[in-house]
Every structure is written in structure tokens, then in C-alpha cells.
Backbone as JSON Lines, residues from 0, in Angstrom:
{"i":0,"aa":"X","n":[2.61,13.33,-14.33],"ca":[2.32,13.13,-12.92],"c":[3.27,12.07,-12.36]}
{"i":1,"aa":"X","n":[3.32,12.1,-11.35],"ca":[4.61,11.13,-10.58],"c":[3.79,9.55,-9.91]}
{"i":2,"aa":"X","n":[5.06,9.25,-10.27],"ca":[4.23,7.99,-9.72],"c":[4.69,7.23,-8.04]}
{"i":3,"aa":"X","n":[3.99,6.32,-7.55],"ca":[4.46,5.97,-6.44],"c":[4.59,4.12,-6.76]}
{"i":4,"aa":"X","n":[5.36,3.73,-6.14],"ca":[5.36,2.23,-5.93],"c":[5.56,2.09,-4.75]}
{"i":5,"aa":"X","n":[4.55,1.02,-4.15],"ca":[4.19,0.59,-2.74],"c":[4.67,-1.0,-2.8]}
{"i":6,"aa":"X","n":[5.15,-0.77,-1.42],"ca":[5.99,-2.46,-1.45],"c":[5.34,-2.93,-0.42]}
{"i":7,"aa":"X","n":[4.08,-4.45,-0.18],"ca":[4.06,-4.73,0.8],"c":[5.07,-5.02,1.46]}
{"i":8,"aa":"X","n":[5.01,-4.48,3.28],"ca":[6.53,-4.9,3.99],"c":[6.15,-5.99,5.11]}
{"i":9,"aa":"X","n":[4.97,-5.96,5.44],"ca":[4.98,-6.93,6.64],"c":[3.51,-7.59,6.74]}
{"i":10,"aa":"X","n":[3.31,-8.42,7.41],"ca":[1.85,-9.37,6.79],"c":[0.37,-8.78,7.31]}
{"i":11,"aa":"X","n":[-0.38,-9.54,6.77],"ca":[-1.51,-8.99,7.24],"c":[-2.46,-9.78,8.04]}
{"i":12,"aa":"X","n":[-1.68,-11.1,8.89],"ca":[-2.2,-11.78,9.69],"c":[-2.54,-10.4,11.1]}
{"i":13,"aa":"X","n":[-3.76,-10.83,11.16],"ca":[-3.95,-10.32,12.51],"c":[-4.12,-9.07,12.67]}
{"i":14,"aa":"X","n":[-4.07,-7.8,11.39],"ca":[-4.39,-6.7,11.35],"c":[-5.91,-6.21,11.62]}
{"i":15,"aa":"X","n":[-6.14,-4.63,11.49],"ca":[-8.08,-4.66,11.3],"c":[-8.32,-4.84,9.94]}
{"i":16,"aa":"X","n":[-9.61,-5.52,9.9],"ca":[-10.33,-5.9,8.48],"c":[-10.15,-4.65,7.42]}
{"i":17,"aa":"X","n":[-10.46,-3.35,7.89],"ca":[-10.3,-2.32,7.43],"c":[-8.93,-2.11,6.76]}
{"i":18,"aa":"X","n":[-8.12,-2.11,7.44],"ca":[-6.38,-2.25,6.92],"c":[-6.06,-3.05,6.2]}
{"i":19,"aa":"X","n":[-6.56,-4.68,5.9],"ca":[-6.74,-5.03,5.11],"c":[-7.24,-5.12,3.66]}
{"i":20,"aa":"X","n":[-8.01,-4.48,4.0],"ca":[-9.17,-4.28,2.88],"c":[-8.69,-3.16,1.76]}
{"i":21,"aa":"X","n":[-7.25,-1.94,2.58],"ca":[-7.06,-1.1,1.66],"c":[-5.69,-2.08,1.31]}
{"i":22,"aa":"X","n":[-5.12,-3.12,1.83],"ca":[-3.77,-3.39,1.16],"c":[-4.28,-3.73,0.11]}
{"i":23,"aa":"X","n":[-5.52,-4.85,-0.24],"ca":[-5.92,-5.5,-0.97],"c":[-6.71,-4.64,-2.26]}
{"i":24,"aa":"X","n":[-7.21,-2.97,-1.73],"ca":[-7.57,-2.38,-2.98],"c":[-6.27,-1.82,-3.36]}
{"i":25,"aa":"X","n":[-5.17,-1.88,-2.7],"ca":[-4.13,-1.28,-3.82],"c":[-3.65,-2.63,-4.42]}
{"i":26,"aa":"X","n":[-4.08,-3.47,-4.5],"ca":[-3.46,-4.46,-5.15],"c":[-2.37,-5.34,-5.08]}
{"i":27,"aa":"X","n":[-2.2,-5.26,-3.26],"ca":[-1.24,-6.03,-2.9],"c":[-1.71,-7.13,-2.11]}
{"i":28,"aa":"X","n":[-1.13,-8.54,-2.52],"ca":[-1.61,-9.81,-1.65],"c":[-0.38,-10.19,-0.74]}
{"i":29,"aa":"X","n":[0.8,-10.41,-1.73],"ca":[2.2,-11.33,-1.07],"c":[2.98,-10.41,-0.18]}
{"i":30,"aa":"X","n":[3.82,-10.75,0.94],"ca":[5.23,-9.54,1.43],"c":[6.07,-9.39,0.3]}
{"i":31,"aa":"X","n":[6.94,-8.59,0.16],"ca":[7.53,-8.39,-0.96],"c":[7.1,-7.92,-2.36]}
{"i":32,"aa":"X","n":[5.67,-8.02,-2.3],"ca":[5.16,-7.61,-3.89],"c":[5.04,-6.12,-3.97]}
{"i":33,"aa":"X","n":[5.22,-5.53,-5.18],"ca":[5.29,-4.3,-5.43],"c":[4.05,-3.43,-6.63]}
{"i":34,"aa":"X","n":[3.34,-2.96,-6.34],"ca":[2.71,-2.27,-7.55],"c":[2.72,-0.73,-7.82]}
{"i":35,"aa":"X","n":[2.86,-0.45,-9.18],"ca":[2.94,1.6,-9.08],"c":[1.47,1.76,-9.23]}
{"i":36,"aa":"X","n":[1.84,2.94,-8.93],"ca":[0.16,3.84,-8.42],"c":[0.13,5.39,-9.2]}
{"i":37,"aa":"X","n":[-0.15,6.3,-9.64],"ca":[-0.13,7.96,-9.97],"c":[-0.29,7.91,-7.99]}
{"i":38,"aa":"X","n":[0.45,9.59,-8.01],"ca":[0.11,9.83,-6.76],"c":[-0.69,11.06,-6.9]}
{"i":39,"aa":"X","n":[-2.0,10.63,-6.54],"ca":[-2.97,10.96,-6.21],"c":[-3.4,11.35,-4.28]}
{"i":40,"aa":"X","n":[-4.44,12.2,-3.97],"ca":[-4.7,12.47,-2.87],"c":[-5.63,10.96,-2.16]}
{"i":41,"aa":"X","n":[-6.08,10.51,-3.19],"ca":[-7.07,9.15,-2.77],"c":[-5.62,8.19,-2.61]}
{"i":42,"aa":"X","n":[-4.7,7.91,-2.85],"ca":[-3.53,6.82,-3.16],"c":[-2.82,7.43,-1.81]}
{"i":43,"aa":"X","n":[-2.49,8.29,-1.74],"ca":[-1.69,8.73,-0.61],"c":[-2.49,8.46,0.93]}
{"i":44,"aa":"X","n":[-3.26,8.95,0.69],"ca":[-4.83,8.25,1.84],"c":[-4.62,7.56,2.38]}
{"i":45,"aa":"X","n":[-4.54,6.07,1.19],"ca":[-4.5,4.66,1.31],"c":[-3.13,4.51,2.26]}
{"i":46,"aa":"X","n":[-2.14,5.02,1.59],"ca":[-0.7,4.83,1.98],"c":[-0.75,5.42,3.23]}
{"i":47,"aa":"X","n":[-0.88,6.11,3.71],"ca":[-1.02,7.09,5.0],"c":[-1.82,5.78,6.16]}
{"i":48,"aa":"X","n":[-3.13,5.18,6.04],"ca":[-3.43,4.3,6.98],"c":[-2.81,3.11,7.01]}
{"i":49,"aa":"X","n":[-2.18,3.42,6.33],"ca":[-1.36,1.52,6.01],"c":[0.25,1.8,6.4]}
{"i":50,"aa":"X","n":[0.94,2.88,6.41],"ca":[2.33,3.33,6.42],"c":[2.94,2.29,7.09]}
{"i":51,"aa":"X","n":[2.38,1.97,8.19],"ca":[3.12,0.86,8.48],"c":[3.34,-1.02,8.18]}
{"i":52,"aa":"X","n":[2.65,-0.81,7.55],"ca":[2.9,-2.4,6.9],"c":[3.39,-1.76,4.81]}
{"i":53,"aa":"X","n":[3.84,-0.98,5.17],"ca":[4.25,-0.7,3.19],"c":[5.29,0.19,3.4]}
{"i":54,"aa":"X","n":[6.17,0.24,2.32],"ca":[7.12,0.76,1.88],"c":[7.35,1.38,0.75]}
{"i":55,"aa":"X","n":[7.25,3.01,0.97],"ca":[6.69,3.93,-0.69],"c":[7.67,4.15,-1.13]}
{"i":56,"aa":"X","n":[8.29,4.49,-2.69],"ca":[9.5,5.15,-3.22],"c":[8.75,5.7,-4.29]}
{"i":57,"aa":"X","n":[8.95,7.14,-4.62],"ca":[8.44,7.61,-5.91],"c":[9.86,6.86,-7.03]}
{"i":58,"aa":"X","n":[8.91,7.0,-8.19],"ca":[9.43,6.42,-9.58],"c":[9.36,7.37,-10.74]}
């Protein structure tokens, strides 16, 4: 299965709690930090309401 790595790109001052809440279940806190993921329909989800504060590249 393929994988995805998500890069936080921009902060999360001042976003909705909600948008927050999924940066933080994919496991991103800092700008710049990166974690891989399987791409999954639940992972893509995540990535899809957030697209704009992250940056995806499959791996």
C-alpha cells in the first residue's frame, strides 16, 4: 500500500478547533514537521479538510 507524508505548512493560531484537532490526530504539532501515514480513505479525509495548512507527497 502507498504511503503519504504530510508536512505541516502553516500554523494553527487562529484556525477552527475542529481543524485543529485533525492536525493534531495526524500527529502534527510544529510548521515544518513531517509524519507518513498508509493512504487510506479515513487519512485522505483528514488531508482533504486540512489541504490548506499541509503539504502531501506520496512516498
Amino acid at each position: 500500500m502507498a504511503k503519504l507524508r504530510v508536512t505541516l505548512s502553516k500554523s494553527l493560531i487562529g484556525k477552527k478547533e475542529d481543524h485543529i484537532a485533525t492536525v493534531k490526530a495526524l500527529g502534527l504539532r510544529k510548521i515544518g514537521q513531517s509524519v507518513d501515514h498508509e493512504d487510506t480513505p479515513q487519512i485522505r479525509g483528514m488531508i482533504e479538510k486540512i489541504k490548506y495548512m499541509v503539504k502531501v507527497e506520496e512516498i
